[in-house]
C-alpha positions as a LaTeX table, in Angstrom:
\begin{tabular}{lrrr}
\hline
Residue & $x$ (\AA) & $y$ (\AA) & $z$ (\AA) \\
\hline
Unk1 & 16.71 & 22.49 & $-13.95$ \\
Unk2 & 20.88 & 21.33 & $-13.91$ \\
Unk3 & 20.87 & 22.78 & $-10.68$ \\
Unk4 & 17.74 & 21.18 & $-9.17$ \\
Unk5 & 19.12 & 17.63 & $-10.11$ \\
Unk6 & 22.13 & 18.20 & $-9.03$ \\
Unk7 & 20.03 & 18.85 & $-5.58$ \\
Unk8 & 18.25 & 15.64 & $-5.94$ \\
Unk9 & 21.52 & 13.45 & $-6.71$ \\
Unk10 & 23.28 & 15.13 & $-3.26$ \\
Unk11 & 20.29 & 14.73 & $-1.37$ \\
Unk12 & 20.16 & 10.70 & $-2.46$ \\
Unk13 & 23.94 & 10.62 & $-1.76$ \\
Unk14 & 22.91 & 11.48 & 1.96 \\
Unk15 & 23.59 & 8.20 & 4.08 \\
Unk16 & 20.78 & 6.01 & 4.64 \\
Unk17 & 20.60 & 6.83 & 8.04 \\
Unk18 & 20.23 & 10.44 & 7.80 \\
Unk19 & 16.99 & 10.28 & 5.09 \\
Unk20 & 14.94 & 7.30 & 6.68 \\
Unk21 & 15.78 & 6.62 & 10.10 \\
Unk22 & 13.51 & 4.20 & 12.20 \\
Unk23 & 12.81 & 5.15 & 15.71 \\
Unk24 & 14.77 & 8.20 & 15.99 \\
Unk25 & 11.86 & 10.41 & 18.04 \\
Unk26 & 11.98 & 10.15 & 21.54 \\
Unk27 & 9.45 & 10.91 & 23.91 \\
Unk28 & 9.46 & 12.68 & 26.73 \\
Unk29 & 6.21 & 13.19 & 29.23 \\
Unk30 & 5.77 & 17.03 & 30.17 \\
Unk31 & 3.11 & 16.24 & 33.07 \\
Unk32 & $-0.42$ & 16.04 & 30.73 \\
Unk33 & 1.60 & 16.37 & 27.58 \\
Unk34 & 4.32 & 15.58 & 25.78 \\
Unk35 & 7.57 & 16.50 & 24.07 \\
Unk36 & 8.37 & 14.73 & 20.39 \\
Unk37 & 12.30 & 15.04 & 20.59 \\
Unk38 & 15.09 & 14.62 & 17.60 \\
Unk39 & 18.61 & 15.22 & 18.87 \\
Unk40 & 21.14 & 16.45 & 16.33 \\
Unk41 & 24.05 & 17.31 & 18.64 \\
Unk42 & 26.28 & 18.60 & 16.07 \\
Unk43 & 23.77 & 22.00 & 15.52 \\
Unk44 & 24.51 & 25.55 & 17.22 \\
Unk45 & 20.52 & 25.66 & 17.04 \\
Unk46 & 17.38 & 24.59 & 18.44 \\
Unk47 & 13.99 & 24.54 & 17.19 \\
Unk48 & 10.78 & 24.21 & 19.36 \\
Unk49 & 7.57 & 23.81 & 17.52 \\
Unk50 & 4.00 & 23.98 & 20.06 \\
Unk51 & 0.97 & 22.47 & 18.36 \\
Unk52 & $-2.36$ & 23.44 & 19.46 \\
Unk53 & $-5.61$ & 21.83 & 18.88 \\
Unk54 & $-6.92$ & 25.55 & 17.53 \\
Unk55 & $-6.82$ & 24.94 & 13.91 \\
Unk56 & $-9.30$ & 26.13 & 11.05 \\
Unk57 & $-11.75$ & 23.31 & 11.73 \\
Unk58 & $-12.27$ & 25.21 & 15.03 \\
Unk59 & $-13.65$ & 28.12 & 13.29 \\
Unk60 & $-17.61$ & 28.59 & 13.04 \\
Unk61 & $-19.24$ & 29.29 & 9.75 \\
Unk62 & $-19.12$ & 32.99 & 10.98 \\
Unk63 & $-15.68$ & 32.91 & 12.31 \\
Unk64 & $-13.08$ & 33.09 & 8.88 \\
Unk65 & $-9.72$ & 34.31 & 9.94 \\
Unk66 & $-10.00$ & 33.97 & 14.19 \\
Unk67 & $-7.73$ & 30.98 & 14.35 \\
Unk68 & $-5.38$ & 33.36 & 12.60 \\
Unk69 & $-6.09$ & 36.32 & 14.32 \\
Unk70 & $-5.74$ & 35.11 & 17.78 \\
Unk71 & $-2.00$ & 33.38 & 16.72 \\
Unk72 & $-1.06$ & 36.34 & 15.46 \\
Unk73 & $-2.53$ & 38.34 & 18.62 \\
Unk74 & $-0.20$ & 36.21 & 20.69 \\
Unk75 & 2.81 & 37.40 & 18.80 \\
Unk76 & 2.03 & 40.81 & 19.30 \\
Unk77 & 1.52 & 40.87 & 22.69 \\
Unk78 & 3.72 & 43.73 & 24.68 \\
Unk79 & 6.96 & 42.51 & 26.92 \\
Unk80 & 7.90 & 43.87 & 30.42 \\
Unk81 & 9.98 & 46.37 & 28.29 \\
Unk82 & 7.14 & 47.36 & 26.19 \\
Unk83 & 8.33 & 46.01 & 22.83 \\
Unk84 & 6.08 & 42.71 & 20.63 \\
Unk85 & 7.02 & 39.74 & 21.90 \\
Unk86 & 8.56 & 38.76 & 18.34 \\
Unk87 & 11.11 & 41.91 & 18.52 \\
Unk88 & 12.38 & 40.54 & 21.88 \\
Unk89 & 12.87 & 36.70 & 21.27 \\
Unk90 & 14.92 & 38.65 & 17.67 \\
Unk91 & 16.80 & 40.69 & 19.56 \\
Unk92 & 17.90 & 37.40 & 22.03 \\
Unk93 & 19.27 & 36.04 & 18.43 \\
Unk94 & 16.04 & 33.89 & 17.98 \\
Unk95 & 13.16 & 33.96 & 15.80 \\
Unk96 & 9.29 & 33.37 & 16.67 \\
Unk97 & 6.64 & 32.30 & 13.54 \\
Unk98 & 2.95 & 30.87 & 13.33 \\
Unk99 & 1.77 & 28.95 & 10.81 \\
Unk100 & $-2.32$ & 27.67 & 10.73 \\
Unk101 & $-3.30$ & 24.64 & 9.27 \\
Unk102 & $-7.35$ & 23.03 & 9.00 \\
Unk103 & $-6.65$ & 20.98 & 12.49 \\
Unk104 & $-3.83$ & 22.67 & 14.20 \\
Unk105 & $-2.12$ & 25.89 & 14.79 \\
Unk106 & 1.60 & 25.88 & 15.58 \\
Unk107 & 3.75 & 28.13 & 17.06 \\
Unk108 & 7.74 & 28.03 & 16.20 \\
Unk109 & 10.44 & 28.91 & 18.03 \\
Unk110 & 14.62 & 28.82 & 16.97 \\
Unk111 & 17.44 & 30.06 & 18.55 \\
Unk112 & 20.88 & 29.06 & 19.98 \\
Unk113 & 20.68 & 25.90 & 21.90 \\
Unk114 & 21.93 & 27.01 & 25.24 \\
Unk115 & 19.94 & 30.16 & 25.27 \\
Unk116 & 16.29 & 28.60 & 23.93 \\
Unk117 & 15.34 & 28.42 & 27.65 \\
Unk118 & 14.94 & 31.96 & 27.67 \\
Unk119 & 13.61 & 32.55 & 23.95 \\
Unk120 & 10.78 & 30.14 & 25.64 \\
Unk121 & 10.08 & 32.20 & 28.65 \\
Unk122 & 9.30 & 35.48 & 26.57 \\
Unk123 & 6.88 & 33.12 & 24.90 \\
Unk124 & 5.79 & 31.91 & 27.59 \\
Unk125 & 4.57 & 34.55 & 29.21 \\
Unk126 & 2.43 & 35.75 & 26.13 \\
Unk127 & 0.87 & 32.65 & 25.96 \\
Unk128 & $-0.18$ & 32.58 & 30.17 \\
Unk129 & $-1.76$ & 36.33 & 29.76 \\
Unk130 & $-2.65$ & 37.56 & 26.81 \\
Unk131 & $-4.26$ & 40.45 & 26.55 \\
Unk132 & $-6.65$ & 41.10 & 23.66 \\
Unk133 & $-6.87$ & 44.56 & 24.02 \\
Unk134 & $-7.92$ & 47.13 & 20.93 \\
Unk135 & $-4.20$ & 48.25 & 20.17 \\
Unk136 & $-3.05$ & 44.15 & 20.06 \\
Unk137 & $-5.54$ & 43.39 & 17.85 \\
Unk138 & $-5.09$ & 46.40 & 15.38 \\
Unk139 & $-1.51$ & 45.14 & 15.44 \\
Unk140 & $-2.51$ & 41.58 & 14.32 \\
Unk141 & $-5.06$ & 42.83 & 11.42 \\
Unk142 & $-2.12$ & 45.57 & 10.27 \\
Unk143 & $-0.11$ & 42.50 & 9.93 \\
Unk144 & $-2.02$ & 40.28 & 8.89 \\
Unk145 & $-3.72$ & 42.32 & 6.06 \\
Unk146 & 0.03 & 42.52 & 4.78 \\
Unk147 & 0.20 & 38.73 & 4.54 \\
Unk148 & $-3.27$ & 38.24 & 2.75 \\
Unk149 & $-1.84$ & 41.27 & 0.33 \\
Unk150 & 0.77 & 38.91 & $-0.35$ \\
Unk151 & $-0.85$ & 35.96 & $-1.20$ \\
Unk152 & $-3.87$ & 38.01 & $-3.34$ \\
Unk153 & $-0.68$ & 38.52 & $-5.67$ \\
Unk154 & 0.62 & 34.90 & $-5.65$ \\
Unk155 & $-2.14$ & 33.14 & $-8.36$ \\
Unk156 & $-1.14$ & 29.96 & $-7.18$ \\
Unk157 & $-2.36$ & 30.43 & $-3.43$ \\
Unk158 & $-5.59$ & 32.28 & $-5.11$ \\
Unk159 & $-6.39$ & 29.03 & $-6.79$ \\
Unk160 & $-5.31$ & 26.63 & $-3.76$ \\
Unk161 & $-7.89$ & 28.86 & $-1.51$ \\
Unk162 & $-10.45$ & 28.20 & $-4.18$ \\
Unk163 & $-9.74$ & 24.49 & $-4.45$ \\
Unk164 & $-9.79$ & 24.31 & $-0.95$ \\
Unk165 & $-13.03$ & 26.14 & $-0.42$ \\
Unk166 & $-14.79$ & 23.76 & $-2.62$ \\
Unk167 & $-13.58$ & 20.70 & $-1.76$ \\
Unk168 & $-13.81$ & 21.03 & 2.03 \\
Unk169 & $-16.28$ & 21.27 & 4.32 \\
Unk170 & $-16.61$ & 23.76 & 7.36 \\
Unk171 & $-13.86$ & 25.69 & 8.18 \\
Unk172 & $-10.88$ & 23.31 & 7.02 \\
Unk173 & $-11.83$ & 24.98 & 3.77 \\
Unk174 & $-11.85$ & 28.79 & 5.07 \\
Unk175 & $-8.36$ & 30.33 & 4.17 \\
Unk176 & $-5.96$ & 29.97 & 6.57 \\
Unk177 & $-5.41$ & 34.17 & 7.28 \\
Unk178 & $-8.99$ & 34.93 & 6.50 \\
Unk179 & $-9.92$ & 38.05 & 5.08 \\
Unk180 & $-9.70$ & 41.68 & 5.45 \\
Unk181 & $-13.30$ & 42.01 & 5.61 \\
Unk182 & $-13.95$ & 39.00 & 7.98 \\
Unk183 & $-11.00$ & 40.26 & 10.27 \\
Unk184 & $-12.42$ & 44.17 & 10.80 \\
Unk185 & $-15.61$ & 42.08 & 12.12 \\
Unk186 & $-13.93$ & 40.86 & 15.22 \\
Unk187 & $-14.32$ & 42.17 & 18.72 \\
Unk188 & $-11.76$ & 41.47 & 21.30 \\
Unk189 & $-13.97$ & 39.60 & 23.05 \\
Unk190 & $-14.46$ & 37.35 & 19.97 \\
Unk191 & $-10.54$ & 36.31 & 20.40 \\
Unk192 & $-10.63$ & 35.86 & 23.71 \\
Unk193 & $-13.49$ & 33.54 & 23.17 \\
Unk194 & $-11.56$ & 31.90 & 20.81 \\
Unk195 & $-8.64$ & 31.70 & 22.93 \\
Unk196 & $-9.75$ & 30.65 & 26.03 \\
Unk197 & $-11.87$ & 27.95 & 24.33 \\
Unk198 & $-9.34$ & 26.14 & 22.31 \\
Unk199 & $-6.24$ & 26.80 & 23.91 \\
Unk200 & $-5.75$ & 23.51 & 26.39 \\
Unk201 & $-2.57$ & 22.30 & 27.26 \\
Unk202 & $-4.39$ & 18.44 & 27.33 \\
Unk203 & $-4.49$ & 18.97 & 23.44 \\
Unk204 & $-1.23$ & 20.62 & 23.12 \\
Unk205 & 1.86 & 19.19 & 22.20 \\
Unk206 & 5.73 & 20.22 & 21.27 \\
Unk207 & 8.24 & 18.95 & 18.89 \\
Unk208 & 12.15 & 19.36 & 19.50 \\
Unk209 & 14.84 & 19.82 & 17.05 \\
Unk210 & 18.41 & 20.14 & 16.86 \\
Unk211 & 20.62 & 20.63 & 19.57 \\
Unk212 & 18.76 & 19.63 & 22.91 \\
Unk213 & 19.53 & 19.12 & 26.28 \\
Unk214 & 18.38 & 21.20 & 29.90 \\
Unk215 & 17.94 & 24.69 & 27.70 \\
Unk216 & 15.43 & 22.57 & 25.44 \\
Unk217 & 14.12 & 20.86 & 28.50 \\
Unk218 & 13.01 & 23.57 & 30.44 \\
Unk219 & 11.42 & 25.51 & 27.14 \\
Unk220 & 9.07 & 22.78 & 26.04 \\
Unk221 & 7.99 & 22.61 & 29.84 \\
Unk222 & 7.27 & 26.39 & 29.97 \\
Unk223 & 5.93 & 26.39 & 26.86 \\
Unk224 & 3.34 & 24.02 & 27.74 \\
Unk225 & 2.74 & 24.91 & 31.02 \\
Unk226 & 1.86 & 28.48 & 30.06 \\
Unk227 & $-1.58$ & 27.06 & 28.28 \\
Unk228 & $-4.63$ & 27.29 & 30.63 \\
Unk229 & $-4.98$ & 23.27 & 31.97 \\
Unk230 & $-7.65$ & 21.43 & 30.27 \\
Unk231 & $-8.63$ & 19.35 & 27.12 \\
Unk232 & $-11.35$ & 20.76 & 24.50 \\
Unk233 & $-14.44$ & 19.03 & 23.19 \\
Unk234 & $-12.52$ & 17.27 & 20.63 \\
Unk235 & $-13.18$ & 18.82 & 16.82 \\
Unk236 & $-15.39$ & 16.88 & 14.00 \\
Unk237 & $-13.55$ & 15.52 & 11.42 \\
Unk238 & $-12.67$ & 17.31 & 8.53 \\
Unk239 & $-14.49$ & 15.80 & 5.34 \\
Unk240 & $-14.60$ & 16.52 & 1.56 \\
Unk241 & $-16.77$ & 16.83 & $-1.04$ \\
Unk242 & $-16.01$ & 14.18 & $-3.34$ \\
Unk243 & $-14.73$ & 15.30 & $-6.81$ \\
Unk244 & $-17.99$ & 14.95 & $-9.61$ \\
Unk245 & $-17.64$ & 12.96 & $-13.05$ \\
Unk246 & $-17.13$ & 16.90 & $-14.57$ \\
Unk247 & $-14.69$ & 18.98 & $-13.16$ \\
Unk248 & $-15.91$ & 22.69 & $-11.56$ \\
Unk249 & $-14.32$ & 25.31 & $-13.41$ \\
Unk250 & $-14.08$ & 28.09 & $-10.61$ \\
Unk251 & $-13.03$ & 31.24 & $-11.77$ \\
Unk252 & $-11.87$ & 34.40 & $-10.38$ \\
Unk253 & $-9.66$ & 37.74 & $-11.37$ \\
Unk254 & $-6.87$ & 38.85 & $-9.97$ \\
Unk255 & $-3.87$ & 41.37 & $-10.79$ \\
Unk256 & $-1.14$ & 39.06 & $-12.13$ \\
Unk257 & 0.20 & 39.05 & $-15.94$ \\
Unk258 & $-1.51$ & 35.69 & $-17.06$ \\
Unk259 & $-3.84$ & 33.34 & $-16.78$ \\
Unk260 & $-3.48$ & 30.58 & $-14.24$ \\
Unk261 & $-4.67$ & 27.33 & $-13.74$ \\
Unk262 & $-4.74$ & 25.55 & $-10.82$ \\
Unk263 & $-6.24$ & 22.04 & $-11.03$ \\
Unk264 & $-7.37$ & 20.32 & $-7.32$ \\
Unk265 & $-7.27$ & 16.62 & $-7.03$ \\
Unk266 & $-8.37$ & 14.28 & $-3.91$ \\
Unk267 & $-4.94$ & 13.11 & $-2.15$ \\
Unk268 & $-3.76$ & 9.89 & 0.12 \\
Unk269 & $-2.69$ & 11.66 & 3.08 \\
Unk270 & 0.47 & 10.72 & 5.21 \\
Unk271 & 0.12 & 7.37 & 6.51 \\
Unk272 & $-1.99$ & 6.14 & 4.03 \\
Unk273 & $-0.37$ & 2.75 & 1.97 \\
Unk274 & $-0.53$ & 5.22 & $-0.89$ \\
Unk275 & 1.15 & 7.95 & 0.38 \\
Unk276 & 3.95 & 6.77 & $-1.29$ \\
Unk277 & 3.29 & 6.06 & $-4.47$ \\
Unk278 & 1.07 & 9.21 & $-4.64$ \\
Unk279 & 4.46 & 11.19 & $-4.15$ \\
Unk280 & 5.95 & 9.48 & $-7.29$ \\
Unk281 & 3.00 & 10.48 & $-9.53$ \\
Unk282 & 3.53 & 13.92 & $-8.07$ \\
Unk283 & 6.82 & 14.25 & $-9.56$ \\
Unk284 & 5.44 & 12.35 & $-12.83$ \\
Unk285 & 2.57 & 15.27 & $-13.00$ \\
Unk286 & 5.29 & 17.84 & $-12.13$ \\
Unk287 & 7.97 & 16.73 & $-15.24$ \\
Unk288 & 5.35 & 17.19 & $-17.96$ \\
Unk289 & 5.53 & 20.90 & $-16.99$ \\
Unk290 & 8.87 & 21.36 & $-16.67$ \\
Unk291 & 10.92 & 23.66 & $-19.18$ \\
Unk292 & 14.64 & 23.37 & $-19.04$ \\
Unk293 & 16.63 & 25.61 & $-16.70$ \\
Unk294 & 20.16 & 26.50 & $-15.63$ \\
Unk295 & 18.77 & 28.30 & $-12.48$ \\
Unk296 & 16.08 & 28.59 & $-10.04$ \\
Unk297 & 13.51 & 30.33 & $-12.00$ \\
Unk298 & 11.12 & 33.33 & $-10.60$ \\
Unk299 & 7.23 & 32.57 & $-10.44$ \\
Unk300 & 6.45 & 34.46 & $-13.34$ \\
Unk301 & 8.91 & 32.15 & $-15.61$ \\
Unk302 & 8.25 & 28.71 & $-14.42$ \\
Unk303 & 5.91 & 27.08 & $-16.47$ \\
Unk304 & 4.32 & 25.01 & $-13.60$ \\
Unk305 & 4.08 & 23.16 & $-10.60$ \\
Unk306 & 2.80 & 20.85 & $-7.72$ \\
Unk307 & 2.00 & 21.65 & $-4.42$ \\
Unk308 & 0.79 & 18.30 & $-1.79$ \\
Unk309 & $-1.19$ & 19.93 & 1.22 \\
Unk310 & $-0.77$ & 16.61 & 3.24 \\
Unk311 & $-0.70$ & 18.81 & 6.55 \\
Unk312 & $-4.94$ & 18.11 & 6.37 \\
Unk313 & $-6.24$ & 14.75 & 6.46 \\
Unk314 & $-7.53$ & 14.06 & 3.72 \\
Unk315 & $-5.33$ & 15.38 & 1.46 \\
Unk316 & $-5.72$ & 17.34 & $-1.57$ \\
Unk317 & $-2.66$ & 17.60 & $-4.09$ \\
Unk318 & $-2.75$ & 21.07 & $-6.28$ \\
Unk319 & $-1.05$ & 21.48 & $-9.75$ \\
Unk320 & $-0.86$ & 24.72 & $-11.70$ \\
Unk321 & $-0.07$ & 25.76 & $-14.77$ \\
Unk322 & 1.44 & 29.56 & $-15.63$ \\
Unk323 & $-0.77$ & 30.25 & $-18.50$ \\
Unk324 & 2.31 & 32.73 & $-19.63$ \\
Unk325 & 4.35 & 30.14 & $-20.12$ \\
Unk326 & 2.08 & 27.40 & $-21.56$ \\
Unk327 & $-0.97$ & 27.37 & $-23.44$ \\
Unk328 & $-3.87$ & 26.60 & $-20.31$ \\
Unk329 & $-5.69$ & 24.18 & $-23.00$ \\
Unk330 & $-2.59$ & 22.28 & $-23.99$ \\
Unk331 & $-1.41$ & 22.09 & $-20.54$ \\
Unk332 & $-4.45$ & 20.92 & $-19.48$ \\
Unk333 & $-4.80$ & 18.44 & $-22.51$ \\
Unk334 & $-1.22$ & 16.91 & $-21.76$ \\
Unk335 & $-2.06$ & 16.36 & $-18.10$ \\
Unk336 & $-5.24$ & 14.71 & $-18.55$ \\
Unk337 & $-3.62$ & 12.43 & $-21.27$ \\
Unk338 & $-0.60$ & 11.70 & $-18.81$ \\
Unk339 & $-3.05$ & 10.69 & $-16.25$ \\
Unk340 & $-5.37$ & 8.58 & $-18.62$ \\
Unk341 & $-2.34$ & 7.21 & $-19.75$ \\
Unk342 & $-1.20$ & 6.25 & $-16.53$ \\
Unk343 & $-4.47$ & 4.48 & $-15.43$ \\
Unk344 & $-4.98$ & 2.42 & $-18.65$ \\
Unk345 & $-1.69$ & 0.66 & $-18.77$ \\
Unk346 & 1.51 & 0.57 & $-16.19$ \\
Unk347 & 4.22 & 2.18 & $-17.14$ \\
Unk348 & 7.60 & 0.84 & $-17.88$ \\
Unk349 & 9.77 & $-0.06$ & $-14.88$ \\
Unk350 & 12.57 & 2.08 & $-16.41$ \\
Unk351 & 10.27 & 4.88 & $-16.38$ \\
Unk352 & 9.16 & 4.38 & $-13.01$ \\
Unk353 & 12.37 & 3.37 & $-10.97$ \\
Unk354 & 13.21 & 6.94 & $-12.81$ \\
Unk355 & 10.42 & 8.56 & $-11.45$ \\
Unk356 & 10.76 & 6.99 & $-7.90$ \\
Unk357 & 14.94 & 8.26 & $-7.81$ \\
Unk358 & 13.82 & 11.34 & $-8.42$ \\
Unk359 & 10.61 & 11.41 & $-6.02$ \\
Unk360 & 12.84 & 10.15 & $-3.44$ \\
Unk361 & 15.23 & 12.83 & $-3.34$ \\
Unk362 & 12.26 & 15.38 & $-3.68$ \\
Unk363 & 11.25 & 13.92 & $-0.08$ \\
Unk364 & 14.55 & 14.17 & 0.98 \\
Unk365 & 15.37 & 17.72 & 0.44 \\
Unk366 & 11.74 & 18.50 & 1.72 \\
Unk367 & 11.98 & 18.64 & 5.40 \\
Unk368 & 15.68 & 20.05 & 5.80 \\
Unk369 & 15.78 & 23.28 & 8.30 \\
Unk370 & 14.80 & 22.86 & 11.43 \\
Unk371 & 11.34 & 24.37 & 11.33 \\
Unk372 & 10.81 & 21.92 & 8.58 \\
Unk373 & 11.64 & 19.01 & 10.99 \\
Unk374 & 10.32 & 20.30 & 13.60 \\
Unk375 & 7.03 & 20.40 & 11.60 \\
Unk376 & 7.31 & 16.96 & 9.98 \\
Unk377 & 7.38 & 14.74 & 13.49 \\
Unk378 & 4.48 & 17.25 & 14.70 \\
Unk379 & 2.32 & 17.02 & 11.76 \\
Unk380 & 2.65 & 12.63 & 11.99 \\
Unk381 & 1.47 & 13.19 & 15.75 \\
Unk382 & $-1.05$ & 15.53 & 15.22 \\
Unk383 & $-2.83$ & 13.32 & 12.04 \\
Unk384 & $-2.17$ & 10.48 & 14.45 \\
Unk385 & 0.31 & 8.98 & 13.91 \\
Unk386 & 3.81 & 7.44 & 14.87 \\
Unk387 & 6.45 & 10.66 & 15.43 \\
Unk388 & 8.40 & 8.82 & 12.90 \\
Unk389 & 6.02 & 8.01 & 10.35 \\
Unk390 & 7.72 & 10.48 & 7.69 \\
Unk391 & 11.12 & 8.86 & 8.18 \\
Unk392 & 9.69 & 5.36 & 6.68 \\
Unk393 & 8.63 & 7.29 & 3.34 \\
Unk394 & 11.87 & 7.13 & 1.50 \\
Unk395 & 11.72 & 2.99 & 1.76 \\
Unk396 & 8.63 & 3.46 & 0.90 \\
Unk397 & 8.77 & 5.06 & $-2.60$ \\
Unk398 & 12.02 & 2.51 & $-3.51$ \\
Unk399 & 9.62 & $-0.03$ & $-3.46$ \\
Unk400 & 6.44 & 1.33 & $-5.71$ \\
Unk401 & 5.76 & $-0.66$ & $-8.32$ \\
Unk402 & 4.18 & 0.01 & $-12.21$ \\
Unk403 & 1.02 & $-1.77$ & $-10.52$ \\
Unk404 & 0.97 & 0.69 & $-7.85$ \\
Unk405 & 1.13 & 3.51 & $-10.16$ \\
Unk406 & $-1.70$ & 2.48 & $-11.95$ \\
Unk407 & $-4.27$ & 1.70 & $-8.79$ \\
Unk408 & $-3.16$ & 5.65 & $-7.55$ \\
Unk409 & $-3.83$ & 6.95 & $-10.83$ \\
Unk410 & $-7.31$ & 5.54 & $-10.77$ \\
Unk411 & $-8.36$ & 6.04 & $-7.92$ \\
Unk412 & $-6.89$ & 9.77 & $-6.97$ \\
Unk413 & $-6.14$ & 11.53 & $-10.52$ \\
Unk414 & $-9.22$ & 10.68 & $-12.63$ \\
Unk415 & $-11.34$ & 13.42 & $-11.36$ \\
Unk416 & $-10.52$ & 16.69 & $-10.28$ \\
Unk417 & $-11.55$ & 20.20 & $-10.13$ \\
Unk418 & $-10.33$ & 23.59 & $-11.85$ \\
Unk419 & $-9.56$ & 27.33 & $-10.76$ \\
Unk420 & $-8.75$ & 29.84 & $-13.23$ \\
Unk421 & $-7.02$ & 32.90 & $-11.92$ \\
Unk422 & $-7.19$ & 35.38 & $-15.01$ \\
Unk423 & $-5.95$ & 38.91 & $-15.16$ \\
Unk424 & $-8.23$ & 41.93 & $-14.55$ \\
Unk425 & $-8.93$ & 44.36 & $-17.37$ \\
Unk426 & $-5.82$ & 46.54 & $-17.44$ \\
Unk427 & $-3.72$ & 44.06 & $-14.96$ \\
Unk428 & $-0.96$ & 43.90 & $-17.95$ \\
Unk429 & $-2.28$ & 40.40 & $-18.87$ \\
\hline
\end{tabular}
């Protein structure tokens, strides 16, 4: 706990300029696309992020997992020298990640600034001919089973997927890797479907971090240039179920040591007047859990938590509750009075210009590596918005007010649902 505020005073330390700066994107035109650039000279690195339109809510009701699939296919595709396309860009000293999100995929690519040009062109060249071929895909699943593994073990992400599920409709509320079983159903024709469907370099767009200049150039041109030309039908929006007067109580059983609860509530998303003051009640939500700390403390010791998922629009904000560390009911029962609390009455400036420090330096150390900005300014564009539009946050939450508290409360935190992630029979819980 010392240690995390002593994170939050540093980060508020940070010159004005370098938490909330105004204009700082530039944009560059790529022929049909663009480039979303953010110079920081003084960096060894680079970071290239590609967004493409091929997202969960391009998924059919019969297609869980193939956004994921065929992102992970591309990583896996075979070099001149006959080695994954991710061991090569590694062994040039850069690194190559995907991540999937409801309405966009992204690719990310880091490395040494004067050397990204050819990270790019390994890249590249996956993404202009991919081949979909048995042994790729067998590749992808093997790895990709691994990841779901991972997060079957994680109770938090268990109860997010359920939340999710629920709340949206189509595939923005599929889980973003799938599922074993839905993966082993896919044909390599089904990916190259997929592929050649949503992959257009009209809808496709990079973002460019750190040190830049004719390396980073001539990357984000390749990049998007290797995408077959074209723009796709353009995806439905993603909608929600609205929240009911009585929460769901959706419950499942996992193997983890304790019960936890993971309680969904509807979200403004980035952009939205209330995006702001939303991230203040966040941290307010996130301090009645807290148990003091000298250190960073593993999963299975923190008593809880909130996670904001505003990479969807709309937004859903997540909080859970280690059920080994704190009763469920009372954590439950001191949320919900927090939150009724909260919409009856403002609170107390002092208690909210508290609130506010600390949700401002929360924002501040939340985009800090590269891939984190690089993500940030594409995440704006993609929901449609100014590159900048995360810069203008921190200004933002200096000037919520007790009143503003109150409306967000009301409106966002009054209804919600529940996942319970409880331990199997014999789990050790």
């Amino acid at each position: 706990m010392r240690m995390l505020a002593a994170a939050l005073a540093l980060a508020l330390m940070l010159p004005a300029a370098t938490r909330s700066v105004a204009a700082a994107t530039a944009v560059v035109d790529l022929g049909g696309s663009r480039a979303y650039v953010r110079s920081d000279p003084g960096l060894a690195l680079c970071g290239i992020t590609l967004f493409v339109r091929a997202g969960l809510e391009r998924q059919g009701a019969d297609q869980n997992g193939l956004a994921a699939l065929a992102a992970e296919s591309v990583l896996r595709q075979r070099t001149s020298a006959g080695v994954p396309v991710t061991d090569a860009v590694s062994a040039l000293g850069g690194s190559l990640s995907y991540a999937v999100a409801a309405q966009y995929v992204r690719f990310y690519l880091e490395g040494p600034a004067d050397s990204i040009d050819a990270l790019a062109a390994l890249v590249s060249r996956a993404l202009a001919a991919p081949a979909f071929d048995t042994a790729t895909l067998t590749a992808a699943r093997t790895a990709l089973d691994a990841r779901i593994a991972d997060d079957e073990r994680d109770p938090r992400q268990v109860g997010m997927e359920m939340l999710r599920e629920s709340h949206y409709v189509g595939g923005a509320g599929m889980p973003a890797l799938g599922t074993t079983n839905s993966l082993a159903a896919f044909a390599p024709a089904d990916v190259q479907a997929f592929f050649a469907k949503w992959y257009g370099r009209g809808d496709a767009f990079v973002t460019v971090v750190g040190r830049t200049g004719p390396a980073s150039s001539t990357a984000s041109a390749a990049l998007v240039a290797a995408l077959p030309a074209g723009t796709a039908a353009r995806a439905a929006v993603v909608t929600a179920r609205p929240y009911g007067a009585q929460p769901k109580r959706l419950v499942t059983r996992r193997d983890v040591f304790a019960p936890f609860v993971v309680i969904g509530f509807a979200a403004p998303s980035l952009g939205d007047p209330d995006f702001p003051t939303a991230l203040v009640m966040r941290t307010l939500l996130a301090e009645v859990l807290e148990r003091p700390s000298a250190t960073t403390t593993p999963l299975l010791l923190r008593a809880g938590g909130t996670i904001y998922g505003y990479d969807t629009t709309p937004s859903q904000l997540t909080l859970w509750i280690n059920g080994g560390m704190i009763d469920p009911t009372a954590g439950i029962s001191a949320i919900d009075a927090v939150l009724k609390r909260a919409a009856s009455q403002p609170l107390t400036a002092a208690a909210v210009t508290r609130f506010k420090e600390r949700a401002r330096g929360e924002w501040a150390l939340e985009n800090l590596s590269l891939d984190e900005r690089a993500w940030e300014i594409g995440n704006a564009v993609a929901q449609g918005l100014d590159a900048d539009a995360a810069a203008q946050v921190d200004a933002a939450i200096a000037g919520v007010t007790p009143a503003d508290l109150q409306r967000v409360a009301q409106r966002y935190f009054q209804r919600f649902d529940v996942a319970l992630v409880l331990p199997r029979a014999g789990s050790g819980g």
